[in-house]
Residue frames as qw, qx, qy, qz and C-alpha x, y, z in Angstrom:
[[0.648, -0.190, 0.649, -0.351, 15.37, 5.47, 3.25],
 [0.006, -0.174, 0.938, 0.299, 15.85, 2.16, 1.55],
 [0.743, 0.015, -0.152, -0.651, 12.16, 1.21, 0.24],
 [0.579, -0.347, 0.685, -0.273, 11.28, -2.23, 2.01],
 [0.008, 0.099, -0.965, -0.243, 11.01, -6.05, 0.48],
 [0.651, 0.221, 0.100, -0.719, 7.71, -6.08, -0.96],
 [0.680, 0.326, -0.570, -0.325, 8.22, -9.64, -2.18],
 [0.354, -0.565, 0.669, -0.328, 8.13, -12.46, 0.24],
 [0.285, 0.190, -0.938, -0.050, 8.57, -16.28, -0.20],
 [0.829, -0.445, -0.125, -0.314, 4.77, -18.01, 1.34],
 [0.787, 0.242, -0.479, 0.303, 7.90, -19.92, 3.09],
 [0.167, 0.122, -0.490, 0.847, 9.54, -17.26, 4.94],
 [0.513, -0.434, -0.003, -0.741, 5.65, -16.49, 6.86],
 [0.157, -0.209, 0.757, -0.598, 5.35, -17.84, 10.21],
 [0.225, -0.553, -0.800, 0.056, 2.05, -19.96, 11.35],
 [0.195, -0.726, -0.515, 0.411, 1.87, -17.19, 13.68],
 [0.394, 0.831, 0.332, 0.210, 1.59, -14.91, 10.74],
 [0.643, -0.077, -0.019, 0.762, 4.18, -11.80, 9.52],
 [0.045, -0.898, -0.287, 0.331, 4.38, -7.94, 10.32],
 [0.478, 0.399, 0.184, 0.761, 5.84, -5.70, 7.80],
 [0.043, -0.899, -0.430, 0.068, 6.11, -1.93, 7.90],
 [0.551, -0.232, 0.184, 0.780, 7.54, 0.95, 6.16],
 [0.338, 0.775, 0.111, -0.522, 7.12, 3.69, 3.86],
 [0.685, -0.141, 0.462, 0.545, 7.56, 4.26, 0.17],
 [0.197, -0.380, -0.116, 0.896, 8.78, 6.67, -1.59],
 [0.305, 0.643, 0.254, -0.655, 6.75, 9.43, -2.94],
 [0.426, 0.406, -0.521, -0.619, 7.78, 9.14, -6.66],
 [0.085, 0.122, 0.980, -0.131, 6.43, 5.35, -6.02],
 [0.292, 0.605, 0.560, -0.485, 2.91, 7.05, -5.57],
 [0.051, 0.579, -0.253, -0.773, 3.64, 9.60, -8.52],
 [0.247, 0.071, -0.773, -0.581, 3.46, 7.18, -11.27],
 [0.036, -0.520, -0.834, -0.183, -0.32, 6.07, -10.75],
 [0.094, 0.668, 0.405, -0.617, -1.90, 9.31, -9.83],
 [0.487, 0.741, 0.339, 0.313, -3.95, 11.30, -12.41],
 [0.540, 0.509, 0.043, 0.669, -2.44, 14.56, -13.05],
 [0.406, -0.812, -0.100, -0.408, -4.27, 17.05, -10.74],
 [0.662, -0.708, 0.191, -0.154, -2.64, 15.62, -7.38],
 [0.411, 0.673, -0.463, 0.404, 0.94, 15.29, -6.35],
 [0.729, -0.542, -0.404, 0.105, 2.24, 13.21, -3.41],
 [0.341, -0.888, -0.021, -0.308, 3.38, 15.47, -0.22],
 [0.514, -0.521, 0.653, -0.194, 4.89, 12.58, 1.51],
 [0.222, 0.275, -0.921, -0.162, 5.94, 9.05, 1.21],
 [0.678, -0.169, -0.552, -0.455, 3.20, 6.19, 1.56],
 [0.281, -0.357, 0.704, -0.546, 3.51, 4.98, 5.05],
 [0.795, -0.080, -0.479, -0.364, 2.24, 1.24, 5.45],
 [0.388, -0.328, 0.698, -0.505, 1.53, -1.31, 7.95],
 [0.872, 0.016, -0.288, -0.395, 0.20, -5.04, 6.83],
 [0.697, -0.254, 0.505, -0.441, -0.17, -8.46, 8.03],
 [0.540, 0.314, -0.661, -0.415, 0.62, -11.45, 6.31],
 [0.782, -0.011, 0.536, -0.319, -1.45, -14.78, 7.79],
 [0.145, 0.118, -0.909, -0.373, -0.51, -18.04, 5.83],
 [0.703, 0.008, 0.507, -0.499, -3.95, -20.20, 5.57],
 [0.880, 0.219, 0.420, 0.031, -2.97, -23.16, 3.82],
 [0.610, -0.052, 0.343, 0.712, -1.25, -22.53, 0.95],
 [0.101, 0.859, 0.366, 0.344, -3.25, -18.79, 0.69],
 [0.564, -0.044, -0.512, 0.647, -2.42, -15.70, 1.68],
 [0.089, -0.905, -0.415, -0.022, -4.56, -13.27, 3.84],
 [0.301, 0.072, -0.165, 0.937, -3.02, -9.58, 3.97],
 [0.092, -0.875, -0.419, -0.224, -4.24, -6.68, 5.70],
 [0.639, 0.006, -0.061, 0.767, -3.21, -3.26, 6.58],
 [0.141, -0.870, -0.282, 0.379, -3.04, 0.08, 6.72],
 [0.518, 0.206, 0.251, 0.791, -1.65, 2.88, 4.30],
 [0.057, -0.891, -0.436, 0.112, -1.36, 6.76, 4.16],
 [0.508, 0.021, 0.221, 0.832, -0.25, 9.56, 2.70],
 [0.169, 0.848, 0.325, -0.384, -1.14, 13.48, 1.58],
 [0.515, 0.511, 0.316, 0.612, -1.67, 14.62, -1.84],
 [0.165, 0.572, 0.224, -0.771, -1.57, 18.13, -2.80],
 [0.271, 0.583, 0.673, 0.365, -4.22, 19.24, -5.86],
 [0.035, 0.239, 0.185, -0.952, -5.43, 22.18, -7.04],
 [0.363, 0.482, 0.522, -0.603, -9.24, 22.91, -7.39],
 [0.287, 0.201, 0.613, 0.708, -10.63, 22.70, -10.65],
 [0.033, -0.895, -0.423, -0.140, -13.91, 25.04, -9.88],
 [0.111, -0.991, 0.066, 0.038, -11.48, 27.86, -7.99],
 [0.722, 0.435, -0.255, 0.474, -7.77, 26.61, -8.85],
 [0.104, -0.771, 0.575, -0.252, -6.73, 26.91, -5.42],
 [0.578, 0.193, -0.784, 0.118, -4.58, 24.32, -3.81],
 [0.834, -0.404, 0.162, -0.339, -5.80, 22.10, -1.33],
 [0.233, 0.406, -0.876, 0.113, -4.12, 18.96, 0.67],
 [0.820, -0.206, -0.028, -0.534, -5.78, 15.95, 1.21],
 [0.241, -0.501, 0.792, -0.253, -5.15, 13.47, 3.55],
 [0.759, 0.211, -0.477, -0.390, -5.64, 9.85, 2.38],
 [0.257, -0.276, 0.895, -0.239, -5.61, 6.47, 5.13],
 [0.723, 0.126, -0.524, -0.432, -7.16, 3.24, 3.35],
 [0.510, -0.416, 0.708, -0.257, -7.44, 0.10, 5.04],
 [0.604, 0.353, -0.500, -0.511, -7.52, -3.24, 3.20],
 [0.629, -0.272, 0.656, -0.317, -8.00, -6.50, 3.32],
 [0.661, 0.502, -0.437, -0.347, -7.25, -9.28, 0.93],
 [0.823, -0.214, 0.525, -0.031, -6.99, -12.91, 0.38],
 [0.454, 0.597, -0.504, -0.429, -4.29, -13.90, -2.34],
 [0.903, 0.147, 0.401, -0.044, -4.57, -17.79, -3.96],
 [0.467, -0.311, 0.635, 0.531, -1.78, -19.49, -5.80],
 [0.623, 0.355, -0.127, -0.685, -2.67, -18.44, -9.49],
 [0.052, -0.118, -0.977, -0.167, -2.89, -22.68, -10.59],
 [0.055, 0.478, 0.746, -0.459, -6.30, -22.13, -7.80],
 [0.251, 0.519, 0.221, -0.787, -7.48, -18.69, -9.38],
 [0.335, 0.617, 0.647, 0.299, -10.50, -18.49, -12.35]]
């Protein structure tokens, strides 16, 4: 699957604000995890983009399942992982 446009012009967002959603792929996840845990699956996401002036509010949904193995009994375990978020980004002229 073609990993989505994670880059969007404040321009191309609607007033009545823009839905994204998609997944990406697992070696995507790979490079920031520590060593122990290994992603299962691709990242699955779901976010919101609201203009409010010349800000932008995002929120969303993400999830995915590592697998790890135990450092007290070294067996392997999978752990399911769904974050929500919420964020306001400011043009960086605006940000201290």
């Amino acid at each position: 699957m073609k990993s989505p446009k994670l880059i969007i012009p404040i321009t191309q967002i609607p007033a009545s604000g823009l839905d994204r959603k998609g997944e990406l792929p697992a070696e995507w996840i790979a490079e920031s995890l520590l060593p122990p845990y290994d992603p299962l699956q691709p990242l699955t996401f779901e976010v919101t983009l609201t203009r409010i002036n010349d800000n932008i509010h995002v929120q969303g949904k993400m999830a995915t399942s590592l697998a790890f193995r135990c450092g007290r009994t070294l067996e392997q375990g999978v752990m399911p992982i769904a974050v929500t978020f919420s964020e306001l980004f400011q043009p960086a002229e605006r940000h201290r």
